[in-house]
Each structure stands twice: as structure tokens, then as C-alpha cells.
LONURO-589273 format. One record per residue (C-alpha): x, y, z; residue in one letter. Coordinates in nm, 3 decimals. Layout:
BEGIN
+---------+---------+---------+---+
|      xx |      yy |      zz | r |
+---------+---------+---------+---+
|       X |       Y |       Z | A |
...
+---------+---------+---------+---+
END
This chain:
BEGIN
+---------+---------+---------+---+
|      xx |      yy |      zz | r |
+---------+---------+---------+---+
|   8.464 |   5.955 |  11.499 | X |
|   8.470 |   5.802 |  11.161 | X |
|   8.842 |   5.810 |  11.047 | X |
|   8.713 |   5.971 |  10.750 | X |
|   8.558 |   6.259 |  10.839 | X |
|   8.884 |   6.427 |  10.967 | X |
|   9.027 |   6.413 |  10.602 | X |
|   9.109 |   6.691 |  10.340 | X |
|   8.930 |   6.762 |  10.043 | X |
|   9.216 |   6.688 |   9.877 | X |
|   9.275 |   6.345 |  10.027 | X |
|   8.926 |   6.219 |  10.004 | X |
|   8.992 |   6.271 |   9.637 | X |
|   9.281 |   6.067 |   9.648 | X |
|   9.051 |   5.830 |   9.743 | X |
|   8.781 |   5.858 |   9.485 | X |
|   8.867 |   5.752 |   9.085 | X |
|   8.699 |   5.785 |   8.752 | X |
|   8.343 |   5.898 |   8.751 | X |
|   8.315 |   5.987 |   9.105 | X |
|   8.602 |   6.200 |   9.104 | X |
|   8.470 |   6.380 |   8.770 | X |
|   8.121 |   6.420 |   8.983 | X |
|   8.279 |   6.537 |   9.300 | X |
|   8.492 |   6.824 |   9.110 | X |
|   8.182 |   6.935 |   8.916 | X |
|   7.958 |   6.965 |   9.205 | X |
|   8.209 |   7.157 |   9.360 | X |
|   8.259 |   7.374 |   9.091 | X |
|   8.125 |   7.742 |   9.099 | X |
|   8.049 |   8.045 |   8.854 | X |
|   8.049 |   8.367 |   8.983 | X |
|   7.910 |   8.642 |   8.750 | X |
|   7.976 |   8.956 |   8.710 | X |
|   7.801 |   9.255 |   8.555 | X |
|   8.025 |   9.606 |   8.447 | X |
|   8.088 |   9.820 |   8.195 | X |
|   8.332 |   9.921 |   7.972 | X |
|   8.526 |   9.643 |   7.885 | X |
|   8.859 |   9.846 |   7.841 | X |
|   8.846 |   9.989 |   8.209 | X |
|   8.631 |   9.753 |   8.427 | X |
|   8.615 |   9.478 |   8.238 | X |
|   8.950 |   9.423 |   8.204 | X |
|   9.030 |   9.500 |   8.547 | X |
|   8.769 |   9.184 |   8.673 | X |
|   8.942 |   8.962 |   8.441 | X |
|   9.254 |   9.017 |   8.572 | X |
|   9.103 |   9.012 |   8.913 | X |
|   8.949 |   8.697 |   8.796 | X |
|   9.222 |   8.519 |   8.669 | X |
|   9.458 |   8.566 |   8.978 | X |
|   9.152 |   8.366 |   9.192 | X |
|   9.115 |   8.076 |   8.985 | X |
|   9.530 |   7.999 |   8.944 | X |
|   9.468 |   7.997 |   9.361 | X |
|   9.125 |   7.854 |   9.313 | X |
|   9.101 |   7.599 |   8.994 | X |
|   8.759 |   7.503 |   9.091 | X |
|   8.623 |   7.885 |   9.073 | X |
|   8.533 |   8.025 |   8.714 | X |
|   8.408 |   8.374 |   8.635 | X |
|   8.159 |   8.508 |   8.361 | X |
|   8.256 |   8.877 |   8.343 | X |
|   7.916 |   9.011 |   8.127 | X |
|   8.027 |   9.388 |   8.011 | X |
|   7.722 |   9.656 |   7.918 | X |
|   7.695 |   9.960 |   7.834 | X |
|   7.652 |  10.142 |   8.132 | X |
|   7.281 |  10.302 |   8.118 | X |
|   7.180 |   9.952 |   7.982 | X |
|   7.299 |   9.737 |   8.290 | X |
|   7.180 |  10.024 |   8.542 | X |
|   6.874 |  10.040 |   8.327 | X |
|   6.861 |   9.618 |   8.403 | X |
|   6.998 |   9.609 |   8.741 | X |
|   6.703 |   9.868 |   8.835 | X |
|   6.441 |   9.684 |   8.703 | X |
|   6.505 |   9.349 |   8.845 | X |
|   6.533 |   9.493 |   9.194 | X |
|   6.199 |   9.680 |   9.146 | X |
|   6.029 |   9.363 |   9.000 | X |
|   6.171 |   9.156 |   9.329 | X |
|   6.274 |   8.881 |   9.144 | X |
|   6.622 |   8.776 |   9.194 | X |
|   6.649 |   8.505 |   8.955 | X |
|   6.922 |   8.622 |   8.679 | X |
|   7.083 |   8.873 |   8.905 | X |
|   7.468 |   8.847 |   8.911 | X |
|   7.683 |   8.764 |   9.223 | X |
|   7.869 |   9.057 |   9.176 | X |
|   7.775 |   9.392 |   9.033 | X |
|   7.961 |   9.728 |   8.975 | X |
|   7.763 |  10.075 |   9.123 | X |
|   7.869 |  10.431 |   9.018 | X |
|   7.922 |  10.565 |   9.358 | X |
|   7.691 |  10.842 |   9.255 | X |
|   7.422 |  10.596 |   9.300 | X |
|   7.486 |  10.397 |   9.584 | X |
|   7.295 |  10.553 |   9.900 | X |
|   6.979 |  10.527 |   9.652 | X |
|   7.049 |  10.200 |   9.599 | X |
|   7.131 |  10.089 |   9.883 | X |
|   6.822 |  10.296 |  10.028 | X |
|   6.545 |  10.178 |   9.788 | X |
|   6.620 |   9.821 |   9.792 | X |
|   6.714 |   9.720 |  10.180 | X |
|   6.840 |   9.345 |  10.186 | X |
|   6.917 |   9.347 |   9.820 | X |
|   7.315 |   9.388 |   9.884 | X |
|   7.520 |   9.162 |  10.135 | X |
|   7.686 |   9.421 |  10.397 | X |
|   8.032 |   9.299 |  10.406 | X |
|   8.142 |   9.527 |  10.699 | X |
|   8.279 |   9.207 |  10.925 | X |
|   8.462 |   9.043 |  10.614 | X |
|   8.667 |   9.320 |  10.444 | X |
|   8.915 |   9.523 |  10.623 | X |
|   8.813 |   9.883 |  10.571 | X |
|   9.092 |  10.058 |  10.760 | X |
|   9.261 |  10.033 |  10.449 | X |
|   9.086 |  10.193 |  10.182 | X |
|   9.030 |  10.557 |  10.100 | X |
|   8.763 |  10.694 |  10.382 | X |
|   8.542 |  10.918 |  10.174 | X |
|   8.487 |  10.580 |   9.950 | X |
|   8.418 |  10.359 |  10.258 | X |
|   8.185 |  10.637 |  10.348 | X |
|   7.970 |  10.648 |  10.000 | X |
|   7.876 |  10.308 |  10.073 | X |
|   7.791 |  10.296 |  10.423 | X |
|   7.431 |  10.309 |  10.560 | X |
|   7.316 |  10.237 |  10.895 | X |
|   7.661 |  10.126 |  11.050 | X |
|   7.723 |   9.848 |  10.758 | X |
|   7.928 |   9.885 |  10.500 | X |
|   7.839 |   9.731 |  10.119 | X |
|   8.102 |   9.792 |   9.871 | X |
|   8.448 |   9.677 |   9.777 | X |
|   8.604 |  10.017 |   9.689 | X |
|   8.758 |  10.023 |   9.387 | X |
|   8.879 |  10.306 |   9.144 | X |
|   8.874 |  10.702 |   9.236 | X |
|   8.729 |  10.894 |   8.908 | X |
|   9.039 |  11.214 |   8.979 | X |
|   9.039 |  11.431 |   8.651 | X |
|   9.278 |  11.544 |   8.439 | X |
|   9.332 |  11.700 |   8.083 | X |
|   9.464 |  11.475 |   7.852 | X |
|   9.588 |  11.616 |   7.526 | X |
|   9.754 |  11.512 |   7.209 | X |
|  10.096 |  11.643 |   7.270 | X |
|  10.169 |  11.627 |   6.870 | X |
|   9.899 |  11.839 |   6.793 | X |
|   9.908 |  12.121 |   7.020 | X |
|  10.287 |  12.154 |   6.951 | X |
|  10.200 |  12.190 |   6.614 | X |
|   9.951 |  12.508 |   6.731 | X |
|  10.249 |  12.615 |   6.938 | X |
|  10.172 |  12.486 |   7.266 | X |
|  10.376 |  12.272 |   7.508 | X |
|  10.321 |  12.122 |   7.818 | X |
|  10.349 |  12.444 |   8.054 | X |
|  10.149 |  12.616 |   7.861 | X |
|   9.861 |  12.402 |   8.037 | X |
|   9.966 |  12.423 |   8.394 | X |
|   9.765 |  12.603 |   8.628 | X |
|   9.512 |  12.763 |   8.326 | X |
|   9.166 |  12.919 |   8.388 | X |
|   8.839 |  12.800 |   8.183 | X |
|   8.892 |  13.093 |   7.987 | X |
|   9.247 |  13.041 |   7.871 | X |
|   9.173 |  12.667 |   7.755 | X |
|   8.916 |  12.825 |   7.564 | X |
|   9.155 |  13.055 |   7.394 | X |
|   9.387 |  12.802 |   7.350 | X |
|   9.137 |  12.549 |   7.168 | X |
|   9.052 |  12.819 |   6.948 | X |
|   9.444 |  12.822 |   6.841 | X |
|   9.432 |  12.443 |   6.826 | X |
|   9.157 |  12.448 |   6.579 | X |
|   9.282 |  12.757 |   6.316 | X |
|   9.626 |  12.607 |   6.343 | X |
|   9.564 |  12.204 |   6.305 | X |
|   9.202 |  12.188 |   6.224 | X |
|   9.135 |  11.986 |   6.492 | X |
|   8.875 |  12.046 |   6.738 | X |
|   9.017 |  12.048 |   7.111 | X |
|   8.695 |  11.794 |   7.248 | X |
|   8.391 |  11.588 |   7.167 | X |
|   8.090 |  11.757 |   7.383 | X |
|   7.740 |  11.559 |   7.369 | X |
|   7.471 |  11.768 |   7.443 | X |
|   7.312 |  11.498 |   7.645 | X |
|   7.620 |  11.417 |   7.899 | X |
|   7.585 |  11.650 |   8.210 | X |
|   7.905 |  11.511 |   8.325 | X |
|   8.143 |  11.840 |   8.275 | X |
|   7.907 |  12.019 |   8.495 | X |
|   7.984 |  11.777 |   8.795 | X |
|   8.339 |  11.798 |   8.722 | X |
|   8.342 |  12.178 |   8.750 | X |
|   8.100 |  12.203 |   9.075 | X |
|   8.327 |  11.941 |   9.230 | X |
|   8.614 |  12.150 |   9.172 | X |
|   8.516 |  12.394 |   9.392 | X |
|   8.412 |  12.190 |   9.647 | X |
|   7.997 |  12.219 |   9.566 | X |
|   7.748 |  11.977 |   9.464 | X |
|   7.369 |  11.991 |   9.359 | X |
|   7.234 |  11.935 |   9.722 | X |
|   7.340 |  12.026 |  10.065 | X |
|   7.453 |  11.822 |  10.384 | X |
|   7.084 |  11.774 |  10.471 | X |
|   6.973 |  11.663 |  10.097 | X |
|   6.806 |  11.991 |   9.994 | X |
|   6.859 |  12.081 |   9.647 | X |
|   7.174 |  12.334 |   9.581 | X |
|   7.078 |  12.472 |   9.285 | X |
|   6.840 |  12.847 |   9.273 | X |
|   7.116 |  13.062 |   9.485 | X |
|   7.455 |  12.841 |   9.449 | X |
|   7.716 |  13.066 |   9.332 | X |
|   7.952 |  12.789 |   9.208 | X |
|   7.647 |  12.619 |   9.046 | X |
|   7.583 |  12.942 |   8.826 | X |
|   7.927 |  12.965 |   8.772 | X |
|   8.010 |  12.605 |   8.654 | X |
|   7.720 |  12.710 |   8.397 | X |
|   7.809 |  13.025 |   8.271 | X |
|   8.185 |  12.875 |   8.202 | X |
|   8.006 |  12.570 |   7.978 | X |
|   7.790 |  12.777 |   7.862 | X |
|   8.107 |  12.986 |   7.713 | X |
|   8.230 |  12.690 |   7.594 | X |
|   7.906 |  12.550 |   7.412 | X |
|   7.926 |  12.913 |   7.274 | X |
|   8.249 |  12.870 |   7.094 | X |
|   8.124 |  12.573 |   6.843 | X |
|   8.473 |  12.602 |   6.645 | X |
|   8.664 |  12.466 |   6.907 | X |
|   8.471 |  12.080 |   6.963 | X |
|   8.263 |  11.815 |   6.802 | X |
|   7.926 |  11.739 |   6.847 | X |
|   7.892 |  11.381 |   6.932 | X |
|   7.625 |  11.128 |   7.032 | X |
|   7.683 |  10.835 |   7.261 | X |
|   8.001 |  10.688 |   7.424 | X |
|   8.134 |  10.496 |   7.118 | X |
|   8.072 |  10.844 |   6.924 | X |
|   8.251 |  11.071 |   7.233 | X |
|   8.565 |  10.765 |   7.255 | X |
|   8.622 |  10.754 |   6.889 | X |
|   8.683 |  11.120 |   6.849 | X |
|   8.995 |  11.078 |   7.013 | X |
|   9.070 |  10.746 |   6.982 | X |
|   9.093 |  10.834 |   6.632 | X |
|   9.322 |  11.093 |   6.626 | X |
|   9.037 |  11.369 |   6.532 | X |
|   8.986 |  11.550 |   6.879 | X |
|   9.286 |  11.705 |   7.032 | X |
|   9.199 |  11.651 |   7.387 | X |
|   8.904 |  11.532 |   7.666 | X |
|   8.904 |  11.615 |   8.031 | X |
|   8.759 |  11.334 |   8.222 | X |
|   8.855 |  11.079 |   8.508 | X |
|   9.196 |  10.904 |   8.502 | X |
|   8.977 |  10.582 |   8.449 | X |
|   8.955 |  10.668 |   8.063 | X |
|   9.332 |  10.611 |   8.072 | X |
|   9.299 |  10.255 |   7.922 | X |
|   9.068 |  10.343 |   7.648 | X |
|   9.329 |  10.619 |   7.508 | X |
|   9.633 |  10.361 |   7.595 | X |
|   9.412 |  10.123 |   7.356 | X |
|   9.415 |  10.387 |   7.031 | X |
|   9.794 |  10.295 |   7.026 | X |
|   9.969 |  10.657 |   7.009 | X |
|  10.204 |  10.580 |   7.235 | X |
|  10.433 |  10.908 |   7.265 | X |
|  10.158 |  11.105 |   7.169 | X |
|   9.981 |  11.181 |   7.475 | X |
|  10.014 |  11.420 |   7.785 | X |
|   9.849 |  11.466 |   8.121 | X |
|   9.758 |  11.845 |   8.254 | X |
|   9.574 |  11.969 |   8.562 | X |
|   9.250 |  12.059 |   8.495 | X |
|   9.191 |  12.386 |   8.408 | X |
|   9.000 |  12.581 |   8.696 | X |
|   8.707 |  12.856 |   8.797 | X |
|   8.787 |  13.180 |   8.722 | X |
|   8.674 |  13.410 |   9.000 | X |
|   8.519 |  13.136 |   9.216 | X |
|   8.636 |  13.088 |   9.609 | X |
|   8.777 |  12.749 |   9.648 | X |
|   8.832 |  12.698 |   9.320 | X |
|   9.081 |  12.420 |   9.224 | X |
|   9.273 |  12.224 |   8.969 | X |
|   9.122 |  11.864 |   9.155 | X |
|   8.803 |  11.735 |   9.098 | X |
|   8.626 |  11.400 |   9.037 | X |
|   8.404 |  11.198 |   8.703 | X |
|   8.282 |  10.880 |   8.855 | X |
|   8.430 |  10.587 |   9.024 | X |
|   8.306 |  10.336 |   9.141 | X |
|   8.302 |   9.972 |   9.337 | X |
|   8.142 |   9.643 |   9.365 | X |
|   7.865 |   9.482 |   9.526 | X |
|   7.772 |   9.160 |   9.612 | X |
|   7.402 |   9.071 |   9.583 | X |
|   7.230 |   8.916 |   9.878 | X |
|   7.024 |   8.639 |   9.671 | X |
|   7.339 |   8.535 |   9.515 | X |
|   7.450 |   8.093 |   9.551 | X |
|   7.724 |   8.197 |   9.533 | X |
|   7.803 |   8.482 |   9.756 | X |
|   8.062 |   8.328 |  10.019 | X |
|   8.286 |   8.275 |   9.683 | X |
|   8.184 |   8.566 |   9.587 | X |
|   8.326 |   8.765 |   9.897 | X |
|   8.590 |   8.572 |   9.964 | X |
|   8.690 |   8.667 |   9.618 | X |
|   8.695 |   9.028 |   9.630 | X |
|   8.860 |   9.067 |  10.018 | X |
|   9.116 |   8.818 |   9.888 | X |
|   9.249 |   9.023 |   9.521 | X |
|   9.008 |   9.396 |   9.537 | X |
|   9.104 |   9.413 |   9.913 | X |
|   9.403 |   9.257 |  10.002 | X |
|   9.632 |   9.241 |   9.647 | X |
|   9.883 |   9.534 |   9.621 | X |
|  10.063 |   9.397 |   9.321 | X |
|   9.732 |   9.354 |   9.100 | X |
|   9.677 |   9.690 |   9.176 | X |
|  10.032 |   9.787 |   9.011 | X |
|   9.912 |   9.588 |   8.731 | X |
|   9.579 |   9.782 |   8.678 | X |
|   9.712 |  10.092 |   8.747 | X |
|   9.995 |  10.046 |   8.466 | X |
|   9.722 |   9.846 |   8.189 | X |
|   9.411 |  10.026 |   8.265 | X |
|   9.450 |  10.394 |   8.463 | X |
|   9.319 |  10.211 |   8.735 | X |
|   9.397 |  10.443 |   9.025 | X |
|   9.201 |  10.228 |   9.269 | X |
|   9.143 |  10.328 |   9.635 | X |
|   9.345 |  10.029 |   9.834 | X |
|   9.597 |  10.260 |  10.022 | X |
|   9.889 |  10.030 |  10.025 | X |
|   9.854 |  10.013 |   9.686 | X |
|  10.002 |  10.363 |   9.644 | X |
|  10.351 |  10.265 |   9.804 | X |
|  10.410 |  10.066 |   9.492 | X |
|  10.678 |  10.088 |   9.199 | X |
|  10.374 |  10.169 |   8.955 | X |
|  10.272 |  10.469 |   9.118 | X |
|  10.602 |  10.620 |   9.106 | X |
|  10.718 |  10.517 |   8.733 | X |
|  10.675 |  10.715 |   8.458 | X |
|  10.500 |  10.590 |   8.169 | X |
|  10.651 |  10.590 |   7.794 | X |
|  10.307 |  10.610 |   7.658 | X |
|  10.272 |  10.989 |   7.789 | X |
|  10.610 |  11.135 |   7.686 | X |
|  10.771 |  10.947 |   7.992 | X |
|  10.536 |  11.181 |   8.238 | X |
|  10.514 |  11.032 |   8.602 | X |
|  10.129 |  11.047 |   8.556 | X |
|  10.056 |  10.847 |   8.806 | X |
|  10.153 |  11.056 |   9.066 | X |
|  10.044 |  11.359 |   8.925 | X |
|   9.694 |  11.174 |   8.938 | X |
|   9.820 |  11.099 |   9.283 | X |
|   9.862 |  11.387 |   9.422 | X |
|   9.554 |  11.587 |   9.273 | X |
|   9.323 |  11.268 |   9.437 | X |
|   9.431 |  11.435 |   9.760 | X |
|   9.312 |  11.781 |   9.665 | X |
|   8.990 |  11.686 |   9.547 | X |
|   8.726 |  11.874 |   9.793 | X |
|   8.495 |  11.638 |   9.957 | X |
|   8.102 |  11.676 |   9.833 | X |
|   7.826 |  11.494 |   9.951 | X |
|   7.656 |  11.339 |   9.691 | X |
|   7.325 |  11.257 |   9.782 | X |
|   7.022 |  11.038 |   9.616 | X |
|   6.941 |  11.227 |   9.320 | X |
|   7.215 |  11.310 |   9.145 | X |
|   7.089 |  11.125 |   8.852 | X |
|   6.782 |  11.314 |   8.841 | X |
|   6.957 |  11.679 |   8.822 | X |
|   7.201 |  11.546 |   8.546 | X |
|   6.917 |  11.525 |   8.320 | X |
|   6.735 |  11.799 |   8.413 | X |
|   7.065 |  12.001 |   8.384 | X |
|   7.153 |  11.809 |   8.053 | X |
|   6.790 |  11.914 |   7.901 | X |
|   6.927 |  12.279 |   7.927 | X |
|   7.236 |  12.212 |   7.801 | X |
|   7.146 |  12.272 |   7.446 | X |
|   6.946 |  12.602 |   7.496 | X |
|   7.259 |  12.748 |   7.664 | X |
|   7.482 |  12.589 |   7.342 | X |
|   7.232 |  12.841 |   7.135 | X |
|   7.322 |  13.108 |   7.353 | X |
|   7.006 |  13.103 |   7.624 | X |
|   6.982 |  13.261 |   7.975 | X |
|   7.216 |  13.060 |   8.194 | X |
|   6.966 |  13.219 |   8.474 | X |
|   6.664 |  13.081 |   8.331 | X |
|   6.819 |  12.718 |   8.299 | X |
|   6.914 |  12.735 |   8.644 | X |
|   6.537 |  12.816 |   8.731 | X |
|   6.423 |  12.525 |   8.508 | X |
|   6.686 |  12.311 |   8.644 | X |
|   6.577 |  12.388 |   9.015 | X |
|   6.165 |  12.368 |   8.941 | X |
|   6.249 |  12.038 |   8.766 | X |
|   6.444 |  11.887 |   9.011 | X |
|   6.229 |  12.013 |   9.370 | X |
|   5.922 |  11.824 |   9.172 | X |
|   6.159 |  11.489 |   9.150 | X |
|   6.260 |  11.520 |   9.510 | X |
|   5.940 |  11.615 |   9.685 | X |
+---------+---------+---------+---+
END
């Protein structure tokens, strides 16, 4: 054997000099892109993610592209459909609501990392979401567990502190915003008329989805479904107490700037109110429940998500490599996420940390973190699906009929004809 050929990487460059060392280390060199959203929640947590790799990686640089959400799924969907690969990522982030269909309508698109990232240690139901036919596709990453977060400042100056939005109905929180509002003059949300996204977070609450085990719609006949209505509806129905807005700039900014009293959504949103700079200000609540509805809890879910690798990608052994190494193995970056960006990610080790038990200055010195925590593990399990984009917008095309005060029983037949013509 040629002497040689049993050296290091690092010692055949202690044999090279000038211009063939400078060649060597750039055709060595690699660029892994990503594609995400939000640049305040997953944006920030790939550069972080990014930036522990290359200090253990020099030669390995990332270019993190953010979108807005509808525009990259909008991208990603059309450059699988066309078939051509070139100026695909390596790495892209899926909504979990979204990832049998993807995963289903494009076979060989993603790289099935079952054999190369250790799964026994991430949160099973997320494992599950991305699973089809015995492989697994995803690096978990963040759960999307609700809460109410509220300006603590303004609804003490209505007369309201922090027990008075423990373990609170629909109804109450209604009552209460309508306090908020004649006492402060602030409206208690930001509601666009186009976002179906509250209704998901109420269904989930009590443990139902839009379609069954098998994948039949859930809709015509689903008790909690009619019920996660009629308590929007009521809501849409008491215009006082919100603020029509448009878009996710539009919906952010009402709070961010101090205007809207309070937004119930996933803990993921956490870095996007830390970045309005109130620190003090803010408070964490359960989320109100049903009213009247079996199985009706304070837990429930917005989102979440995880990354993907895509099959076409040069660069995909980096690219794996990368996330079983930081997303899959790193406790301490997810201390560091979780602390920056409300990044309650779904590594289980993770939880054992400091950062999960500290309290956090920013919300009154609340231990948020394991409030958020502890109502992960009461969220009830739902299964859902392929189309779950497809009933959002047939249940967000109702949305402003029941605003004007329309039959919540006729949306819910327009809702269901809509959606079993999709399906068929």
C-alpha cells in the first residue's frame, strides 16, 4: 500500500502549500441550504443549529433562506409536481399537518432517515406523523402546545390577575375581553377571517379532528366539530372585543405593538412576543376550554413541525449528519432555543434540562416552560390525516358568514359538501 493513502485529511494537508491547499479546502467545502419560515422562530433556531456545526465543522456553511410560510409551501409544491429537482434545498421544514401528503404524493422525494437518527428518543406521536411504510423521514423538532398569552399590564388595569384565567370556559374569556375592552380600550385579539387555525385548536382540545382513523371526513354529525363552531362563532359575534386583521405581519403587529391585549396560539410564537421587548409585561394561561363538551380540555396543539432532507440533494450525507448530530443528539442547544425562541422541541432529554425548569423574567418570573410542559402531556392525540389543508379553507370560507351572525348548521353542511368533493 502506498504510504500515503493511510494518511489523515488533516496530514495530507500538511503536506500540500499555497494554491493546492486553497484548491483542496474549496473543493471540500459544502453549502447546505435550508428553506423555513419565520425568521424569529425557525429561522433563528437553524442558525443557531447552524452555527454550532460549522465551529465543529469549519469546512460546512449554511444558507438559511426564510419565507413566508404559504409562499415556500406554495414553492416547495410546485417544484415537486414539476419533477425537477434543480433549486430544491437540502433541507426543508414541513408543518406536520402536511407530512403524510407529502410524503404520499411525492414517493422518493424525501431521504428516509430511519437507520441514521435515533428515534427512541423523541416524542412518539411526532416520530409517528412522519412515518410511512416502516421508514421514518423527519427530524422532529418543535411541539405547537397552546397557551393564552396576555398582557399582564393591561388586564390588571381591567381588574384581572393571573387566577382570574385559570381553568376558564370559552364563555368567560369572552366576558372577560369584553371588560378588557370598556376598561382599557384595547381589544383582547387580532382574528383574520381567513386563518382557520382557532378552529383546530378548539377540536384538538377535545381530542377530535376533521377526519376519522380511516380518513373519512368528521365533519356533518361531529359533536365537538359543531361545538368548536358555535363557540367562534360567539366570539366573531362579539366584534368589540378583537381586531380585524389581514396577514401574519398584520395578526403579529397587533400585539407586538402593544394594541391587542392577548393571542392564544402555540408556544412557538413565544420568540416573536419576546422580540416586541415588554419584558415584565407578559403572562402565560391555560387555554380556556369547551363548555359542555366530553373530553374537553385546557391542552391542545397550533402547528409544529420538523425537517426534511430532500433525496436529490449533493449534499445530503452533510446534510444528515448535520441534523442527527445538533436536532437529534444536542440537549444544551435545545436549552438555548427553548430560553431565545419558545422552542419547546420534541428531543426528550432535552426536558431534564435547567431551561425547562427556570422561570423566565420576561413573563413576571412565571416557570412557563413547564407549564407548557406539562399541558404537552395532556394534549389528546388526533390523527391528522391528508387533507387538513383542504377543510381549513373550506372552514375559513364560512368563517365570515358566521362573523355576520349565519347558521353555524348550514356552514357545517357547506363545509362537509365542500370538503367530500376534495377528497373523493
Amino acid at each position: 500500500m502506498n504510504r500515503f493513502a493511510a494518511l489523515s485529511r488533516t496530514t495530507m494537508f500538511g503536506l500540500m502549500t499555497g494554491a493546492s491547499l486553497l484548491a483542496a479546502s474549496a473543493a471540500m467545502a459544502e453549502e447546505i441550504t435550508v428553506w423555513c419560515w419565520d425568521p424569529n422562530f425557525n429561522g433563528a433556531t437553524m442558525k443557531e443549529a447552524a452555527a454550532r456545526y460549522t465551529a465543529m465543522h469549519p469546512d460546512v456553511t449554511f444558507n438559511i433562506v426564510d419565507f413566508a410560510k404559504a409562499d415556500m409551501e406554495q414553492k416547495l409544491q410546485a417544484q415537486l409536481t414539476s419533477g425537477t429537482t434543480e433549486g430544491l434545498p437540502d433541507i426543508v421544514l414541513v408543518e406536520d399537518y402536511g407530512a403524510q401528503k407529502y410524503l404520499q404524493s411525492f414517493p422518493g422525494a424525501f431521504e428516509p432517515l430511519t437507520d441514521k437518527v435515533d428515534y427512541s428518543g423523541f416524542a412518539p406521536y411526532k416520530v409517528e406523523l412522519a412515518t410511512l411504510d416502516g421508514q421514518t423521514y423527519s427530524l422532529p423538532f418543535d411541539s405547537g402546545v397552546t397557551g393564552l398569552f396576555y398582557r399582564t399590564d393591561i388586564l390588571a388595569e381591567a381588574g384581572y390577575k393571573a387566577e382570574d384565567l385559570q381553568d376558564i370556559t370559552w364563555e368567560q374569556f369572552i366576558e372577560i375581553a369584553k371588560v378588557v375592552k370598556e376598561k382599557t380600550g384595547h381589544p383582547m385579539l387580532g382574528i383574520d377571517l381567513n386563518d382557520a387555525g382557532a378552529i383546530r385548536i378548539l377540536l384538538q382540545s377535545a381530542g377530535s379532528w376533521y377526519f376519522n382513523a380511516d380518513g373519512t371526513a368528521n365533519l356533518a354529525g361531529n359533536p365537538v366539530f359543531k361545538a368548536s363552531l358555535e363557540t367562534y362563532a360567539k366570539l366573531l359575534q362579539t366584534p368589540e372585543i378583537y381586531k380585524p386583521v389581514s396577514g401574519w405581519a398584520d395578526y403579529t403587529g397587533g400585539f407586538t405593538s402593544g394594541e391587542v391585549a392577548s393571542v392564544f396560539t402555540g408556544v412557538w410564537m413565544t420568540g416573536t412576543i419576546k422580540a416586541a421587548n415588554m419584558s415584565g409585561q407578559w403572562g402565560v394561561a391555560p387555554l380556556p376550554k369547551l363548555s359542555g363538551v366530553e373530553g374537553a380540555t385546557h391542552a391542545s396543539n397550533l402547528g409544529g413541525s420538523s425537517w426534511y432532507v430532500l433525496a436529490s440533494s449533493e449534499e445530503k450525507a452533510t446534510a444528515v449528519d448535520f441534523l442527527a448530530e445538533v436536532w437529534g443528539k444536542d440537549a444544551d442547544f435545545y436549552q438555548k432555543i427553548l430560553v431565545d425562541n419558545g422552542a419547546v422541541g420534541s428531543l426528550l432529554a432535552a426536558r431534564d434540562g435547567d431551561a425547562y425548569k427556570a422561570s423566565d423574567e420576561y413573563f413576571g418570573g412565571q416557570a412557563v416552560w413547564q407549564n407548557f410542559s406539562d399541558w404537552l402531556g395532556a394534549i389528546p392525540p388526533v390523527n391528522y390525516g391528508l387533507f387538513t389543508n383542504e377543510v381549513d379553507a373550506a372552514v375559513a370560507a364560512q368563517l365570515p358568514g358566521l362573523a355576520a351572525g349565519g347558521s353555524v348548521d348550514d356552514a357545517i353542511a357547506a363545509i362537509d359538501a365542500q370538503v367530500q368533493q376534495q377528497i373523493q
